[in-house]
C-alpha positions in Angstrom: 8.5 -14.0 1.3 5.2 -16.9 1.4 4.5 -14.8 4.1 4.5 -11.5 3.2 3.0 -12.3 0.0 -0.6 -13.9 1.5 -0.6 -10.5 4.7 -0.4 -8.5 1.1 -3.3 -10.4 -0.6 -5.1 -10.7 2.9 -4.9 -6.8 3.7 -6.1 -6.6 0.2 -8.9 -8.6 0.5 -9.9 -7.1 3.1 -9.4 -3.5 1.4 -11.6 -4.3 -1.6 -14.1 -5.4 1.0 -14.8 -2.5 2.7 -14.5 -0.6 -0.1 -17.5 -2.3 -2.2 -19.6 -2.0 1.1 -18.8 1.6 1.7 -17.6 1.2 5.4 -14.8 4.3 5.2 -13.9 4.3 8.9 -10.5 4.4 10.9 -10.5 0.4 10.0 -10.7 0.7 6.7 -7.8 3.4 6.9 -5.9 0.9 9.1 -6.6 -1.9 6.6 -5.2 0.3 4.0 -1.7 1.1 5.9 -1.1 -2.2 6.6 -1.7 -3.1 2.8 0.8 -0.2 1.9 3.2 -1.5 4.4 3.2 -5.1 3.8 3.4 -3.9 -0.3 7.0 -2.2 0.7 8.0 -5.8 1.7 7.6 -7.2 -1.9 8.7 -6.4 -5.2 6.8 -3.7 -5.9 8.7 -1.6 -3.3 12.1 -0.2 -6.1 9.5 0.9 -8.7 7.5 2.7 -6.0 11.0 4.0 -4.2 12.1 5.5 -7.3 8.8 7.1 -8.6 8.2 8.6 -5.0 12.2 10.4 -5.4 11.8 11.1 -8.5 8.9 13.2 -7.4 10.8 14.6 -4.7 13.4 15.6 -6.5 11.2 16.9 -8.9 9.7 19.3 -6.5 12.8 20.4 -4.7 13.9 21.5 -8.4 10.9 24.0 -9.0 
């Protein structure tokens, strides 16, 4: 979990970075999955499950 928690605030970092120097380039879109991914490994991942089906489900239902 320690280390999941510091790749998530690393990756992030590194996000808000590249961001504020306005470098959009495959690195900063690989920065970006790798923040989403190592976010699914921490608490954050039910709320974000269950908005993303609820969604879904909203759609299918249209």
């Amino acid at each position: 979990m320690v280390i999941t928690v510091s790749l998530v605030a690393l990756f992030g970092l590194v996000l808000v970075l590249l961001l504020r120097s306005k470098t959009l380039s495959y690195g900063a879109a690989f920065i970006a999955a790798g923040f989403g991914f190592f976010l699914a490994s921490t608490g954050a991942a039910g709320p974000i499950n269950r908005l993303a089906q609820s969604l879904i489900d909203a759609a299918s239902n249209l």
